[in-house]
C-alpha angles and dihedrals in degrees: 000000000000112000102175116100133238141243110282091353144086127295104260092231088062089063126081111192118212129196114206115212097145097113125116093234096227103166083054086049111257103308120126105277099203094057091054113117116257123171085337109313136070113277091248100053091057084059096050095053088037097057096033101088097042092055131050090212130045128197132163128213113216128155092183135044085008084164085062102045088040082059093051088049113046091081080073110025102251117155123207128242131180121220115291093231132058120237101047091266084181137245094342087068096055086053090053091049087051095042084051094060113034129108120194128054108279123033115196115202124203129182119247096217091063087067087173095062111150126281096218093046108116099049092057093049082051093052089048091055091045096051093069118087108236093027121265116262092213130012115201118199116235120193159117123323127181122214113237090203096042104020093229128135121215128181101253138178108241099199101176080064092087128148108195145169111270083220093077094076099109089049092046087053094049096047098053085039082063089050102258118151106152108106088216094046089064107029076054085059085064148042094285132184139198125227111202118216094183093123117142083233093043106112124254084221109051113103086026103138133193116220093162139038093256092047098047081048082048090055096048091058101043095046086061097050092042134065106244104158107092112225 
């Protein structure tokens, strides 16, 4: 992977990506969501080589099938770690895995079931964060999101689309131990910025999930009928 930094941002091998595929996939009825087929390979696998250039370390979170997921990570390294917490408390456990295990400064989390994330993602969550004087602790995407079922976009806050400092985890642990679970209630908790992703050439796509069977078949079909590669 890169390790070589950009213009205004953090040095990629101070970033950690991790993919978060530890849900119980319940719309899709319980199967495991990040090993459904998508354009040909598993969710989670479009995430991975999606994220891979924009990190200099790769992890995935999965609390089922973790010799699968280990097999779609080892061309990058990427080891596999279940949630943190017992009971499935929800994404925030995925970010505490993630915050565990990390070891560089930042850690980025993305979800496995928006497949079409940006490319240059993580680099504008980097220069949010960056903006901010002092630096922001924690950078949240928003952007535009398309309905599957209505095939309209909104600006929308993603909020599971979250680069952090690795240095949060007690106060993630803390948080989840008190019973949060809420992502806003705990990036409110810190010095949080926003990363906008409003662009005329951002995809409408982009940040389009699939939380059930029909809307993962919808996504297909609209990613072949819509730019999503940024220039």
């Amino acid at each position: 992977m890169p390790v070589s930094s950009l213009p205004d941002t953090l040095p990629l091998s101070d970033i950690t990506g991790c993919v978060l595929a530890g849900g119980r996939g319940m719309r899709m009825g319980g199967i495991d969501k990040g090993l459904q087929p998508f354009l040909g390979q598993p969710l989670a696998g479009h995430a991975l080589s999606r994220l891979a250039p924009q990190v200099g370390h790769l992890m995935l979170n999965a609390n089922r099938h973790t010799e699968a997921y280990a097999q779609l990570g080892a061309p990058y390294g990427a080891p596999v770690w279940p949630d943190a917490e017992p009971d499935y408390p929800g994404p925030l456990a995925g970010f505490l895995s993630g915050l565990t295990h990390c070891q560089t400064p930042w850690l980025v989390c993305v979800p496995c079931d928006t497949p079409l994330f940006p490319q240059d993602l993580v680099q504008r969550l980097a220069q949010a964060a960056l903006a901010q004087q002092p630096a922001a602790d924690i950078v949240v995407a928003h952007g535009w999101e398309r309905s599957l079922d209505t095939d309209q976009s909104r600006l929308r806050a993603q909020p599971v689309f979250c680069l952090m400092r690795s240095s949060l985890r007690d106060s993630l642990q803390s948080f989840i131990r008190s019973g949060g679970r809420k992502i806003d209630a705990w990036t409110g908790q810190h010095r949080c910025a926003t990363a906008l992703f409003d662009r005329a050439d951002d995809s409408p796509l982009a940040f389009a999930n699939a939380n059930t069977q029909q809307e993962l078949q919808a996504l297909a079909q609209a990613a072949a009928c819509v730019p999503v590669t940024p220039p």
